[in-house]
C-alpha positions in Angstrom: 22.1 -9.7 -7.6 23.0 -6.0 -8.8 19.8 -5.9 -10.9 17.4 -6.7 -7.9 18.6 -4.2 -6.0 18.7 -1.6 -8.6 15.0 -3.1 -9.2 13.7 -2.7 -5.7 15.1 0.7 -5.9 13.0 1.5 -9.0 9.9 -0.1 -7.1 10.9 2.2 -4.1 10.5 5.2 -5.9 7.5 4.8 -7.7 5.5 2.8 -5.2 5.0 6.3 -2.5 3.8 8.2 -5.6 1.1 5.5 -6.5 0.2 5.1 -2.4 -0.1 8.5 -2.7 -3.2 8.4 -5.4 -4.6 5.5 -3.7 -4.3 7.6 -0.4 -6.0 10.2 -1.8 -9.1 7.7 -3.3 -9.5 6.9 0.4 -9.7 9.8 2.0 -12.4 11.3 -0.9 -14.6 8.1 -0.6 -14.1 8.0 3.3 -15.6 11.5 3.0 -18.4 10.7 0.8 -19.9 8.1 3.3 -20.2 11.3 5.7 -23.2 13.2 6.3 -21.3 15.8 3.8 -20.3 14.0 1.3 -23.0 15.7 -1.4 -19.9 17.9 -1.7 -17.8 14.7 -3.3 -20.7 13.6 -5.0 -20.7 17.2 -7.0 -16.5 17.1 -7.5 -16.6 13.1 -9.1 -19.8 14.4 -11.2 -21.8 11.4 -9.3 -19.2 8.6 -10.1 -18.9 8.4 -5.9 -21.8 8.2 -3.7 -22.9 6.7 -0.5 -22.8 3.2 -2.2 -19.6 3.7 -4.3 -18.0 5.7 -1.1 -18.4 2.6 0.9 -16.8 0.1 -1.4 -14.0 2.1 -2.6 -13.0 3.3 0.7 -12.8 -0.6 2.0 -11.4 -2.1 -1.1 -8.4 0.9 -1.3 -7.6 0.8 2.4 -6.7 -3.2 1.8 -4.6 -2.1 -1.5 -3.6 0.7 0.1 -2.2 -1.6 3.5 -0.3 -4.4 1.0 1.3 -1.7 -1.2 2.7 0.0 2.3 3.8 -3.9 3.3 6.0 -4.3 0.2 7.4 -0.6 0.3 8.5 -1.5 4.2 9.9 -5.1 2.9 12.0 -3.4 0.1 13.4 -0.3 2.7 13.6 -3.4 4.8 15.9 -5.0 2.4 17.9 -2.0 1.4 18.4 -0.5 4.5 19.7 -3.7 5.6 22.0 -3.9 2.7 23.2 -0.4 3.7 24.3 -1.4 7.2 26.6 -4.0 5.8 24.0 -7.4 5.7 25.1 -9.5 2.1 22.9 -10.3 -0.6 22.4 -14.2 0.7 19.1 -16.5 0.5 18.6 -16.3 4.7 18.4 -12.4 4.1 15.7 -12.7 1.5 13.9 -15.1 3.2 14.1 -13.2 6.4 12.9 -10.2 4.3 10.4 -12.5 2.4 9.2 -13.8 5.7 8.6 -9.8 7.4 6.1 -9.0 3.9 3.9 -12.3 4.4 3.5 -11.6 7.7 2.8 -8.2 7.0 0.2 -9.3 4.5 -1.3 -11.9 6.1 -1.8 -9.3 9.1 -4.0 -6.9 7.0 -5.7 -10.1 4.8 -7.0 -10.9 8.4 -8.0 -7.9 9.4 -10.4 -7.3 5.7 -11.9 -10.6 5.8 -12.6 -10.8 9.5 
């Protein structure tokens, strides 16, 4: 049980970093659908335009929504752990339960 803590840990410091990137691929293809974006067209030497912009910025924000539902999950878990819960199967299916719901939430939302 030590090593899945210790690996949600490892997930939990990595996984901001990487939102971070993918945060940052949103907001520059958001921008490139906008009557301005020539200026994002010049800086990604034409790799995102109009066309690109659009299905970047909808397939990150999806990525970007189930990589924020796993990091919440895992600070779910720890913080939990923290505060004195113990390491038994109702907490990770409690914890299990709170990231498919999470999910399904933002699977809805995309493909509505």
């Amino acid at each position: 049980m030590k090593s899945i803590v210790n690996t949600l840990i490892k997930v939990n410091r990595y996984l901001p970093w990487i939102m971070l990137m993918l945060f940052f691929i949103t907001v520059l293809s958001g921008y490139s659908m906008t009557a301005k974006g020539d200026l994002v067209i010049r800086l990604t030497f034409g790799l995102i335009n109009w066309k690109n912009g659009y299905f970047l910025h909808r397939k990150s924000t999806y990525l970007l929504s189930i990589l924020a539902s796993i990091h919440a999950a895992a600070n779910l878990k720890l913080e939990l752990l923290k505060r004195g819960a113990k390491e038994t199967k109702p907490l990770n299916i409690f914890v299990l339960t709170v990231l498919f719901v999470m999910i399904a939430f933002f699977t809805a939302i995309e493909f509505m």
